[in-house]
C-alpha positions, 0 to 999 in steps of 0.5 A: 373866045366864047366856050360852052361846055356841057356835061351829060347824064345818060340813061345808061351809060354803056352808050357812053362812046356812042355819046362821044361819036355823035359828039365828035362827028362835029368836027369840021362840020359847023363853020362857027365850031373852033375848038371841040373835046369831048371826054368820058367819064372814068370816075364813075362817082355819085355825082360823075356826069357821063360825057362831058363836052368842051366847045369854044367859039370866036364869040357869043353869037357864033355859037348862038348860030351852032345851037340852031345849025342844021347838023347840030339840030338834024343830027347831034341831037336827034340822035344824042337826045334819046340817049339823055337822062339830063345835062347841065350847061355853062358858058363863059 
């Protein structure tokens, strides 16, 4: 099992359940996907990231194919993007 998880910084955060739709609008929709949570932050602290996005996949290249799918691209992050100040990664 590969996971991807990916915190988000928004530029403002009262689009945090927006964020979290197009987030979630994933499900069932890219083969490759087998696990999907997303969260929004609560804590609100200085160093809180507004969304947080939990993925995992059977492997690697699974979700190297995810990154460049036609929904991932043409709709998560053509509408996600306008909403970003920043995000961080990491991949296990």
């Amino acid at each position: 099992m590969f996971t991807h998880i990916v915190m988000f910084k928004l530029k403002d955060r009262q689009e945090a359940e927006k964020a979290r739709d197009i987030l979630l609008s994933m499900e069932g929709k890219i083969d490759e996907l087998k696990y999907l949570e997303v969260g929004v932050d609560t804590v609100h602290s200085e160093r809180s990231y507004d969304v947080i996005l939990i993925t995992k996949f059977d492997s690697k290249e699974d979700m190297d194919r995810y990154q460049v799918s036609d929904y991932h691209v043409n709709y998560v992050l053509k509408n996600l993007k306008p909403l970003l100040e920043g995000s961080v990664a990491g991949d296990y």
